[in-house]
Biopython code that builds the backbone (N, CA, C, O; Angstrom):
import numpy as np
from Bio.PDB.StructureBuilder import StructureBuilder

atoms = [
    (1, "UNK", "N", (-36.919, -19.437, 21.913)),
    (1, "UNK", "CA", (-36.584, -18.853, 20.626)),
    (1, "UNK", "C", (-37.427, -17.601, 20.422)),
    (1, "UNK", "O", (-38.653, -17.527, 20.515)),
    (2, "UNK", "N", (-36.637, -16.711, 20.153)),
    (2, "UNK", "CA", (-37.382, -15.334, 19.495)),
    (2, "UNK", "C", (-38.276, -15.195, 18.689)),
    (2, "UNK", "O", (-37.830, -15.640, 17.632)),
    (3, "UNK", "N", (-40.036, -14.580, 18.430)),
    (3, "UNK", "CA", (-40.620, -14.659, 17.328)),
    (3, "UNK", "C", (-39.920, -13.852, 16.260)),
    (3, "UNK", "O", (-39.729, -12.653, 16.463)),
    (4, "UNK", "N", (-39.469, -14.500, 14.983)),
    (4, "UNK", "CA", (-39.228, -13.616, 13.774)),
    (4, "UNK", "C", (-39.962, -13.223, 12.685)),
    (4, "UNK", "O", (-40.539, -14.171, 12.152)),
    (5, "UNK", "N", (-40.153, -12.094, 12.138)),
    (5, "UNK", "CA", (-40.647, -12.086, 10.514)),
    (5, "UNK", "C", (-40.164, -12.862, 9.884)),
    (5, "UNK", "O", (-39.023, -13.279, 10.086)),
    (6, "UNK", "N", (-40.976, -13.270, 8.898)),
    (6, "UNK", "CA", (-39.733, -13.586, 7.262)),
    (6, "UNK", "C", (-39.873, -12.914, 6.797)),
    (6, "UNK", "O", (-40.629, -12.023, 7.183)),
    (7, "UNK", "N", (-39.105, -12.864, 5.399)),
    (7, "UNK", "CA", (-38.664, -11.575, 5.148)),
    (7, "UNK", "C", (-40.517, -11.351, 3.576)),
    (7, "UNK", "O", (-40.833, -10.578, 2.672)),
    (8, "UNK", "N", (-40.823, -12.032, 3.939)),
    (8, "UNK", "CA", (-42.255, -12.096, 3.113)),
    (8, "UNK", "C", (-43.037, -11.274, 4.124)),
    (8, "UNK", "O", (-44.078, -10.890, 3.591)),
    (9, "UNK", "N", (-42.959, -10.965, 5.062)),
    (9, "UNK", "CA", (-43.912, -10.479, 6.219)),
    (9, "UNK", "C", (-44.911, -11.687, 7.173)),
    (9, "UNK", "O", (-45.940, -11.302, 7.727)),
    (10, "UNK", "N", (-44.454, -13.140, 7.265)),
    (10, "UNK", "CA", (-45.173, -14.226, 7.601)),
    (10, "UNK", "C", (-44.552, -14.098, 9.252)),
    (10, "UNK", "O", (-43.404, -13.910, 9.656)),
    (11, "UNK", "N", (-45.837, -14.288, 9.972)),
    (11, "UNK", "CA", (-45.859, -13.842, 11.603)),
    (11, "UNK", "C", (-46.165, -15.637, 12.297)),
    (11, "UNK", "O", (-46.951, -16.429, 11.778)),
    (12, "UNK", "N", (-45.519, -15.857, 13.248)),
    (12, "UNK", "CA", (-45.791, -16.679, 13.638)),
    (12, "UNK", "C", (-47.714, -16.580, 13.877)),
    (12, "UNK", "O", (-48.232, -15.474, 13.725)),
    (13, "UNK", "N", (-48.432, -17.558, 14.170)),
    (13, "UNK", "CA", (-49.784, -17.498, 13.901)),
    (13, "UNK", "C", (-50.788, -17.253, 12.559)),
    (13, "UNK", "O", (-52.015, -17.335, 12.525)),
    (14, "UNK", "N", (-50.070, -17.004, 11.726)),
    (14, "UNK", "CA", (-50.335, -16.596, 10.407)),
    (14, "UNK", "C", (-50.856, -17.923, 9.439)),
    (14, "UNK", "O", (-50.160, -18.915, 9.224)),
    (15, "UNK", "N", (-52.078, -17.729, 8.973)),
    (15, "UNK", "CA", (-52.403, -19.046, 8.579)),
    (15, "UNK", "C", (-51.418, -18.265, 6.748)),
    (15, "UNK", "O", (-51.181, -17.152, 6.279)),
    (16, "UNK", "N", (-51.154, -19.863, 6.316)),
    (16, "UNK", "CA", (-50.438, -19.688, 4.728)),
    (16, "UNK", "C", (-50.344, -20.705, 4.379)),
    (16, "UNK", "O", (-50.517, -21.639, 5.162)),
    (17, "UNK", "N", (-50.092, -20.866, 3.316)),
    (17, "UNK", "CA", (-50.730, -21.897, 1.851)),
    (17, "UNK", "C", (-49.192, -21.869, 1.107)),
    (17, "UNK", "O", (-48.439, -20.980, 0.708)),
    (18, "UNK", "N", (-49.159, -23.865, 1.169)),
    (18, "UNK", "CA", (-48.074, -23.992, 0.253)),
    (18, "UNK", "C", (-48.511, -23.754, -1.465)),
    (18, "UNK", "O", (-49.531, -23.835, -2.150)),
    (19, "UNK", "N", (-47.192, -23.445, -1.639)),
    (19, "UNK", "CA", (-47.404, -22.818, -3.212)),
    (19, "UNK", "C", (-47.660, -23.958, -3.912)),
    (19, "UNK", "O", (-48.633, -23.901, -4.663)),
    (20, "UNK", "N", (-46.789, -25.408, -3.848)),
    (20, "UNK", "CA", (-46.459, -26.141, -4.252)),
    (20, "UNK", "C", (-47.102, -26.967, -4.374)),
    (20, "UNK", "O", (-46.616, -28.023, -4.781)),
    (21, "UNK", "N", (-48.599, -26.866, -4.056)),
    (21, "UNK", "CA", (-49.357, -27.801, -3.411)),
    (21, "UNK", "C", (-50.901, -27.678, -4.562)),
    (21, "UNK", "O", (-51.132, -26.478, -4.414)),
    (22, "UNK", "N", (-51.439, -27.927, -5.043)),
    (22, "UNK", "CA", (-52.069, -28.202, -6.419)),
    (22, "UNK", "C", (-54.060, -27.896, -5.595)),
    (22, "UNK", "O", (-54.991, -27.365, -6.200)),
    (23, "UNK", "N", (-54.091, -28.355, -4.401)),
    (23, "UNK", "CA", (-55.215, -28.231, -3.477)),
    (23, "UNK", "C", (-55.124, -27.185, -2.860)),
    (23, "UNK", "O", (-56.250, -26.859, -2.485)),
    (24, "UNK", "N", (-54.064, -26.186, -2.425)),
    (24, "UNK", "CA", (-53.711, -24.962, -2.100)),
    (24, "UNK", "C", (-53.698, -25.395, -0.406)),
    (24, "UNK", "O", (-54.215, -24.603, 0.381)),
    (25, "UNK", "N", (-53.330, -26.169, -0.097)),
    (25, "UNK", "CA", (-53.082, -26.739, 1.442)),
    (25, "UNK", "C", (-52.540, -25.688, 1.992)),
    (25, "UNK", "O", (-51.684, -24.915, 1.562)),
    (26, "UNK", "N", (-53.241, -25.733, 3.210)),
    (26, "UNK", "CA", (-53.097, -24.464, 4.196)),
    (26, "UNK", "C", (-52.391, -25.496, 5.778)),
    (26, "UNK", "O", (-52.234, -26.702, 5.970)),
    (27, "UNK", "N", (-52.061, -23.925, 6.852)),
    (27, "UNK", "CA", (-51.824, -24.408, 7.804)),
    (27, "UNK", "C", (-51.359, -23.088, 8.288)),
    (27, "UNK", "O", (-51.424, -22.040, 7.646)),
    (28, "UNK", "N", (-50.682, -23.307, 9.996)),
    (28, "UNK", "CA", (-50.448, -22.695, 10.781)),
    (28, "UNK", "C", (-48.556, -22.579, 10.679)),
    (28, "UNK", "O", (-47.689, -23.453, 10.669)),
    (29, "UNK", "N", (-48.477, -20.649, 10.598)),
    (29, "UNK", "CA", (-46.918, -20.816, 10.383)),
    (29, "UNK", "C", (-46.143, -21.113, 11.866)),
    (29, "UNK", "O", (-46.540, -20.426, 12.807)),
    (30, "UNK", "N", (-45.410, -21.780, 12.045)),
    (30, "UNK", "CA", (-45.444, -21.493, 13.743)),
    (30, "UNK", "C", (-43.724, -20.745, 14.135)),
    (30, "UNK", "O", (-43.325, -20.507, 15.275)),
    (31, "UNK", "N", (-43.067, -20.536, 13.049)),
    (31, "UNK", "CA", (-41.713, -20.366, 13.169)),
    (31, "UNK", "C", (-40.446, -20.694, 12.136)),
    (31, "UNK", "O", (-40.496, -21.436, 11.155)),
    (32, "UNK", "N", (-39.309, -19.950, 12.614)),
    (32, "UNK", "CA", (-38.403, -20.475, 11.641)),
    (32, "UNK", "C", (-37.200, -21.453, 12.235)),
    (32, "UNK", "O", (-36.625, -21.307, 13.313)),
    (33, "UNK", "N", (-36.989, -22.415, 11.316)),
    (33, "UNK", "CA", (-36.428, -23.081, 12.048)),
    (33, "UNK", "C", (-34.729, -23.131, 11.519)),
    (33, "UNK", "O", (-34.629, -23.171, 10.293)),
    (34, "UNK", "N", (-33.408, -23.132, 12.282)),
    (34, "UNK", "CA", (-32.007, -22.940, 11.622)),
    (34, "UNK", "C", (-31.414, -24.236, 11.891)),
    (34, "UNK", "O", (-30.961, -24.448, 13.016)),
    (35, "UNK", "N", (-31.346, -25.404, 10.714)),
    (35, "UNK", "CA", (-30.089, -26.144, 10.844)),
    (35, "UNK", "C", (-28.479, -26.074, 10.897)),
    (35, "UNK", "O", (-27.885, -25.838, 9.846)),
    (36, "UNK", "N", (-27.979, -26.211, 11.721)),
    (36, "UNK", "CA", (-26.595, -25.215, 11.934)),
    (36, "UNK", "C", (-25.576, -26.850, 10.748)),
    (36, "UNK", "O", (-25.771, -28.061, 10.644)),
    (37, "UNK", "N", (-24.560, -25.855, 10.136)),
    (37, "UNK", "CA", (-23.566, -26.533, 9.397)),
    (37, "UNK", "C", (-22.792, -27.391, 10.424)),
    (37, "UNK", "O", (-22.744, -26.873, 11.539)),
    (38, "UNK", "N", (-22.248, -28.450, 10.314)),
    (38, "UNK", "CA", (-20.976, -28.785, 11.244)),
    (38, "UNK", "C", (-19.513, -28.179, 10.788)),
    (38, "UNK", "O", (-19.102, -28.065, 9.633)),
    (39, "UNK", "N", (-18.725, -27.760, 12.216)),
    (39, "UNK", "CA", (-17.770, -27.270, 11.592)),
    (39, "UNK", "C", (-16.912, -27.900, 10.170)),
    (39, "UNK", "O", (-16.379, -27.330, 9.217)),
    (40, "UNK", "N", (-17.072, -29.361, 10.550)),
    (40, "UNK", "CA", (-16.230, -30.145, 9.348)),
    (40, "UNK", "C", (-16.546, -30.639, 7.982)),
    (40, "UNK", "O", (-15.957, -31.558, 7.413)),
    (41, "UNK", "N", (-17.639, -29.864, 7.461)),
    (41, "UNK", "CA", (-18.762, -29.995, 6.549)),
    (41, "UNK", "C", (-18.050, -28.463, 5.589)),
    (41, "UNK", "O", (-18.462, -27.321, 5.791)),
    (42, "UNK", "N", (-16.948, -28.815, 4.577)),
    (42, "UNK", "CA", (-16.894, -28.057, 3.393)),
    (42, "UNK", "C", (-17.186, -27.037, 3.017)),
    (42, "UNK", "O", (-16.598, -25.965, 3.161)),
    (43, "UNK", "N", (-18.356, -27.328, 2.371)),
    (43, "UNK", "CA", (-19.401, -26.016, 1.499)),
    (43, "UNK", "C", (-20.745, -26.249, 1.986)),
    (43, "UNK", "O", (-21.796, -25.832, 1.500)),
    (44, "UNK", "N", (-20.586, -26.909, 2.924)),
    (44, "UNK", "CA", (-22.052, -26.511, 3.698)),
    (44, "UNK", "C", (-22.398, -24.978, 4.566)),
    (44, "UNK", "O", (-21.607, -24.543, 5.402)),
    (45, "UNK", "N", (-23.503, -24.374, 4.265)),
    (45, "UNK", "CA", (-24.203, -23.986, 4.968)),
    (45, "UNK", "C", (-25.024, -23.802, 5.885)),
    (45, "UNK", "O", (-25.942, -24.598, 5.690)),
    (46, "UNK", "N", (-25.324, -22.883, 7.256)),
    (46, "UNK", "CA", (-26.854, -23.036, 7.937)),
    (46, "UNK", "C", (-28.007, -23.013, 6.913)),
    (46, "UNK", "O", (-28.206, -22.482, 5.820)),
    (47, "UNK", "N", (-28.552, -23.671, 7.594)),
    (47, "UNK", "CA", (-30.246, -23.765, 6.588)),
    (47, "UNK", "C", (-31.386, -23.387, 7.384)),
    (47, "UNK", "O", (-31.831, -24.132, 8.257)),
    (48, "UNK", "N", (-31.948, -22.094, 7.076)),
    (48, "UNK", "CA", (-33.272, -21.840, 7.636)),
    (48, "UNK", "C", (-34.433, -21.652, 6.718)),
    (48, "UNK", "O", (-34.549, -20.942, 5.719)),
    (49, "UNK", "N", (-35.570, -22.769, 7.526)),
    (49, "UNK", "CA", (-36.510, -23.230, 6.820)),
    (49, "UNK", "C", (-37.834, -22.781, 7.617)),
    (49, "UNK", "O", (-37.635, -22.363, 8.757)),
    (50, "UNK", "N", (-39.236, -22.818, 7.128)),
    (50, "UNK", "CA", (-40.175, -22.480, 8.403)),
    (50, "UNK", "C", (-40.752, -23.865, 8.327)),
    (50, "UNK", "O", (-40.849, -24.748, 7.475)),
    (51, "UNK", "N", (-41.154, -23.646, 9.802)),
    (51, "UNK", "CA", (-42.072, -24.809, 10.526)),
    (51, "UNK", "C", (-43.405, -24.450, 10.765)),
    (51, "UNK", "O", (-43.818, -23.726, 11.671)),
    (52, "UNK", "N", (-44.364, -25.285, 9.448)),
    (52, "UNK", "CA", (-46.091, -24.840, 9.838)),
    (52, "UNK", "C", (-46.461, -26.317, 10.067)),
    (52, "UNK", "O", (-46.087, -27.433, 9.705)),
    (53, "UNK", "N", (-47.859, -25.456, 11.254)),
    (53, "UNK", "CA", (-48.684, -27.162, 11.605)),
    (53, "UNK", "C", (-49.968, -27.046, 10.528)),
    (53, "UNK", "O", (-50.841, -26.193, 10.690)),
    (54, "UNK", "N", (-49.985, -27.883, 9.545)),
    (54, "UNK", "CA", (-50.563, -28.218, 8.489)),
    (54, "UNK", "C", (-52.361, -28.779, 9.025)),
    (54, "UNK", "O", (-52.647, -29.730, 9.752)),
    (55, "UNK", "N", (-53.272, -27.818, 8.371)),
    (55, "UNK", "CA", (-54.334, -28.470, 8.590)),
    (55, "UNK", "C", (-54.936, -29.719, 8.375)),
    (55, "UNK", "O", (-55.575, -30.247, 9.285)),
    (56, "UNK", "N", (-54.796, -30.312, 7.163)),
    (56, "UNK", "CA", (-55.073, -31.507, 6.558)),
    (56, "UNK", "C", (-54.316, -32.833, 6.631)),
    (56, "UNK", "O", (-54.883, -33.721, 5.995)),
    (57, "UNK", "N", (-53.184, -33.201, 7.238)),
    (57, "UNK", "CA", (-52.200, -34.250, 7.005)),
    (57, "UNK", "C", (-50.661, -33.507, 8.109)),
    (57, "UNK", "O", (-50.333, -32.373, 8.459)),
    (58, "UNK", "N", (-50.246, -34.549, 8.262)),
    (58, "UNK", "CA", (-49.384, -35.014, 9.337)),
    (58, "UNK", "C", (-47.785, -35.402, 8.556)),
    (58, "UNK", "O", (-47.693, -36.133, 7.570)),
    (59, "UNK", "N", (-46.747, -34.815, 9.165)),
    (59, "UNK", "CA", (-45.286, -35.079, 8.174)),
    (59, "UNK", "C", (-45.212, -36.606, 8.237)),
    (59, "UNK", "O", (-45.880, -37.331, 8.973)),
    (60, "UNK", "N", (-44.474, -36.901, 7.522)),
    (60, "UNK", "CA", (-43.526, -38.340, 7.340)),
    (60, "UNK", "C", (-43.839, -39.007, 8.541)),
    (60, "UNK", "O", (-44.459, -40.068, 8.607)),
    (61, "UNK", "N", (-43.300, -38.219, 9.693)),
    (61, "UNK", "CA", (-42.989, -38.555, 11.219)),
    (61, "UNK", "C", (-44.039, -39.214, 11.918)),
    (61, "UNK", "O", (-43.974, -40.281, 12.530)),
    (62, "UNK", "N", (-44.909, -38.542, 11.776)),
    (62, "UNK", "CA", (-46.541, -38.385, 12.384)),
    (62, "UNK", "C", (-46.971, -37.278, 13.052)),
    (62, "UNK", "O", (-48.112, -36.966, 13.392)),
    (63, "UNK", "N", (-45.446, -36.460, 13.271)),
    (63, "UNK", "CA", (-45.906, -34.978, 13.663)),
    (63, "UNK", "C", (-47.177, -34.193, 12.813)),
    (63, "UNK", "O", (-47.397, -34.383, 11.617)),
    (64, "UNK", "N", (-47.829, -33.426, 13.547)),
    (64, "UNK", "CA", (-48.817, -32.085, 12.997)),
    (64, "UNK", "C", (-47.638, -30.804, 12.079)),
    (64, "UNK", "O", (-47.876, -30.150, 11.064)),
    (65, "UNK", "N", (-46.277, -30.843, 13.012)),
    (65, "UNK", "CA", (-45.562, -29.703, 12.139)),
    (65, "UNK", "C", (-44.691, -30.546, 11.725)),
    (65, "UNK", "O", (-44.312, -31.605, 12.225)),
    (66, "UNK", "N", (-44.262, -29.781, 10.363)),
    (66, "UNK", "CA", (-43.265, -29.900, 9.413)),
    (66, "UNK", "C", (-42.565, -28.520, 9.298)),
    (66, "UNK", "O", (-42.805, -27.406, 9.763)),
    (67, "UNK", "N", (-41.537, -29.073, 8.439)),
    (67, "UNK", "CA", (-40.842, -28.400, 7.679)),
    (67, "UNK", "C", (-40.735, -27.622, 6.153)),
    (67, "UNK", "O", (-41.441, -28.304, 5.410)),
    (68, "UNK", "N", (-40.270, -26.715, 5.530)),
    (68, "UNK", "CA", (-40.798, -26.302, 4.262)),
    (68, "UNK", "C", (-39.918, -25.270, 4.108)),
    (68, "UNK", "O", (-39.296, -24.814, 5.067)),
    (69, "UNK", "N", (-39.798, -24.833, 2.932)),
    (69, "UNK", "CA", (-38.517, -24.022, 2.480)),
    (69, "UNK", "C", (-39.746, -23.017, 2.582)),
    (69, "UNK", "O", (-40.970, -23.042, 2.451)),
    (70, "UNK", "N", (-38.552, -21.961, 2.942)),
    (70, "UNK", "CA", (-39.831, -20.495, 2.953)),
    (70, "UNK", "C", (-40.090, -19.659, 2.132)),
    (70, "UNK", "O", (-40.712, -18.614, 2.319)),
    (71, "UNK", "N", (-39.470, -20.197, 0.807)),
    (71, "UNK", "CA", (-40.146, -19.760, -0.620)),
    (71, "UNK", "C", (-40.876, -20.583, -1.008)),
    (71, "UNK", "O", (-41.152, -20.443, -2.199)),
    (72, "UNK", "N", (-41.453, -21.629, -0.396)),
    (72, "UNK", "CA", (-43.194, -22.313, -0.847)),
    (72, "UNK", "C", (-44.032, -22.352, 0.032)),
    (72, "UNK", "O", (-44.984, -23.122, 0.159)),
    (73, "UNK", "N", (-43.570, -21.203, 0.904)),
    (73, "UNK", "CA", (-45.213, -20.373, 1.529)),
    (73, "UNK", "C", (-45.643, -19.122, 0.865)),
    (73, "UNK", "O", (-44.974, -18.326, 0.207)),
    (74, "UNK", "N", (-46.801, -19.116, 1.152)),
    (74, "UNK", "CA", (-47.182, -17.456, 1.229)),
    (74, "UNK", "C", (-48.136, -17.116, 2.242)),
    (74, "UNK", "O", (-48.841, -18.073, 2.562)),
    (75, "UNK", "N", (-48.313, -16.311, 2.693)),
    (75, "UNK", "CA", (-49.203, -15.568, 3.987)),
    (75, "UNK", "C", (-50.690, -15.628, 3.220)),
    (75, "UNK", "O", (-50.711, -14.868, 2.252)),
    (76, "UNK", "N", (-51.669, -16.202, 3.386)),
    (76, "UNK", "CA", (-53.134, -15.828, 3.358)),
    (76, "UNK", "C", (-53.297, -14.954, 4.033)),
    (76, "UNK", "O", (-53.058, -14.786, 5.229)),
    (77, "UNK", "N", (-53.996, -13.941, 2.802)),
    (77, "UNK", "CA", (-54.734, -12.227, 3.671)),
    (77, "UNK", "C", (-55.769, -12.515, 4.753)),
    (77, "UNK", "O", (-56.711, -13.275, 4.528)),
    (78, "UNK", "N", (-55.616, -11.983, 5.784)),
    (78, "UNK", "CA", (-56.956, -11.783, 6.387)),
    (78, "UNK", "C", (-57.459, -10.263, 6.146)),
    (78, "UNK", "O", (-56.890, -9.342, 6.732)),
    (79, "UNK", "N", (-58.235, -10.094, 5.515)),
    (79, "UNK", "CA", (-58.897, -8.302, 5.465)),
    (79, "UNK", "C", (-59.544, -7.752, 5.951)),
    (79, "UNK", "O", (-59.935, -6.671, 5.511)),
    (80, "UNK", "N", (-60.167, -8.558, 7.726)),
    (80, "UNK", "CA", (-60.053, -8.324, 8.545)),
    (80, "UNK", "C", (-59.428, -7.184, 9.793)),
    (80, "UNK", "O", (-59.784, -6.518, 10.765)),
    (81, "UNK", "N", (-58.333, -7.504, 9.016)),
    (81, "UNK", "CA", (-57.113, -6.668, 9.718)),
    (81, "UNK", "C", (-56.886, -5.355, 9.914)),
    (81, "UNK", "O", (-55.861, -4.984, 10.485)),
]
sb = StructureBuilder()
sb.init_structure("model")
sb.init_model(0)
sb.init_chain("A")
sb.init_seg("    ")
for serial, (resi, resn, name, xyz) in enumerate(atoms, 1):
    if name == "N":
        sb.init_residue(resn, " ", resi, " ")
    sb.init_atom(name, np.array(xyz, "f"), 0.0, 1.0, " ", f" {name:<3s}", serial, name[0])
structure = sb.get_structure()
């Protein structure tokens, strides 16, 4: 798979912080990910979501990465840069 921007400017490697998240939980963005519609599925749409490996806690699964809509990230500055 190709590395992409989002359209926020979030780079694969990019540490970022869910919005949604009250502790400001961070992690590693690692990509975007596209659920494709089935042809026989109505008013469904593809769904692309990003996939970060979360510093603190582990998905549902027991995976390190999850899933997350990519309007409840944001990119942490490094000013570094």
């Amino acid at each position: 798979m190709k590395n992409k921007t989002m359209q926020h400017g979030c780079n694969p490697g990019d540490i970022v912080r869910n919005k949604n998240s009250e502790s400001g939980e961070l992690g590693i963005f690692i990509g975007l990910r596209t659920f494709r519609a089935t042809p026989n599925e109505d008013q469904r749409q593809d769904y692309t979501c990003a996939e970060v490996m979360w510093f603190d806690r582990n998905a549902p699964n027991g995976d390190r990465i999850s899933t997350i809509q990519t309007n409840l990230i944001e990119t942490v500055l490094d000013e570094s840069r």
